[in-house]
Each structure stands twice: as structure tokens, then as C-alpha cells.
N, C-alpha and C positions, 0 to 999 in steps of 0.2 A: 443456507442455514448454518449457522455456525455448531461447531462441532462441541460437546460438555461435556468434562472428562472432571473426576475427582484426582486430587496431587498422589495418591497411593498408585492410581492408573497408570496415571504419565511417569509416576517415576520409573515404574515398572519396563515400561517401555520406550523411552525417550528420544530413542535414536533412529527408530521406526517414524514416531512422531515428527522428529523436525525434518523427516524423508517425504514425510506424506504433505506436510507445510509448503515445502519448498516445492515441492510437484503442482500441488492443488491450489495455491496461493489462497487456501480457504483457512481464517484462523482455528484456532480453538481455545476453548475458555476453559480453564482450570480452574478448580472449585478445592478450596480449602476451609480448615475448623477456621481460621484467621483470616483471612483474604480470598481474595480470586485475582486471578493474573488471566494475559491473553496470549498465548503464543503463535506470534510471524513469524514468516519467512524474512532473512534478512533484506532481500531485493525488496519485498513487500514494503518491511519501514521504512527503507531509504525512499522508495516514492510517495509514501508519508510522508515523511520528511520534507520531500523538496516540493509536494502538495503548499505543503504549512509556509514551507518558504515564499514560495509565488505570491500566496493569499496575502502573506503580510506587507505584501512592496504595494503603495498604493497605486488602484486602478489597474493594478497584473491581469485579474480575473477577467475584466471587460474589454483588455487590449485584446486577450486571447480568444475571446467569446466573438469579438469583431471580426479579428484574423480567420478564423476558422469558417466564419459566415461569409468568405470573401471566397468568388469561385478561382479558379486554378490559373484563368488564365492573366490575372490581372497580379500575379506575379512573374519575375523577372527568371531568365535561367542563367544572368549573369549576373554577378554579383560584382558590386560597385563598391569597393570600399573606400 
């Protein structure tokens, strides 16, 4: 369950905050009079990130869904370049 904190909270505390982020990989969602924001872990968005990247190359998702479904020994331990 994600963490809900108002912007007065987090500011108060922020550095505690992105300690507990980066440990828990658990976001939290900051609540303001104007917006709300989410705050990650840097590691966390970058595998966002390269999530987003994968999904957009087409057929990524299903080569990898294949591969995965593929038992261990029906790969090589030499690699053939």
C-alpha cells in the first residue's frame, strides 16, 4: 500500500523520506493544496524506465514471456557470437 503523506510532512522530513524510498522500493504519494506528486527510488524509476522501453520495441513483451516459459536446459552455456 502506498505510503500518503501531505507536502508540509515530507518537507519536514525529506531526507529520512528518500532513505525509507530507496530501502523499501515502496513509493509514496504526496498530497498538496495544488497537485500531488509520487516519490521513487531512483533505481526504482530507472526500471520504470527501461519497463517503458522494452514495452515500446515491438513484440519485446512476448519474446520475453516465450523466453522465460523456456526450461534452462534448452539454453546454451556457450555463447556463439
Amino acid at each position: 500500500m502506498t505510503k500518503v503523506m501531505p507536502a508540509s510532512q515530507v518537507r519536514a522530513d525529506i531526507y529520512n523520506l528518500m532513505d525509507e524510498t530507496a530501502l523499501t522500493h515502496e513509493p509514496i504519494l504526496i498530497t498538496g493544496k495544488r497537485n500531488n506528486a509520487v516519490m521513487l527510488s531512483q533505481e526504482d524509476w530507472n526500471a520504470i524506465e527501461e519497463t517503458l522501453y522494452l514495452n515500446s520495441i515491438p513484440n519485446m513483451a512476448k519474446s520475453i514471456q516465450e523466453g522465460m516459459a523456456q526450461s534452462d536446459d534448452e539454453f546454451s552455456e556457450d555463447i556463439k557470437w
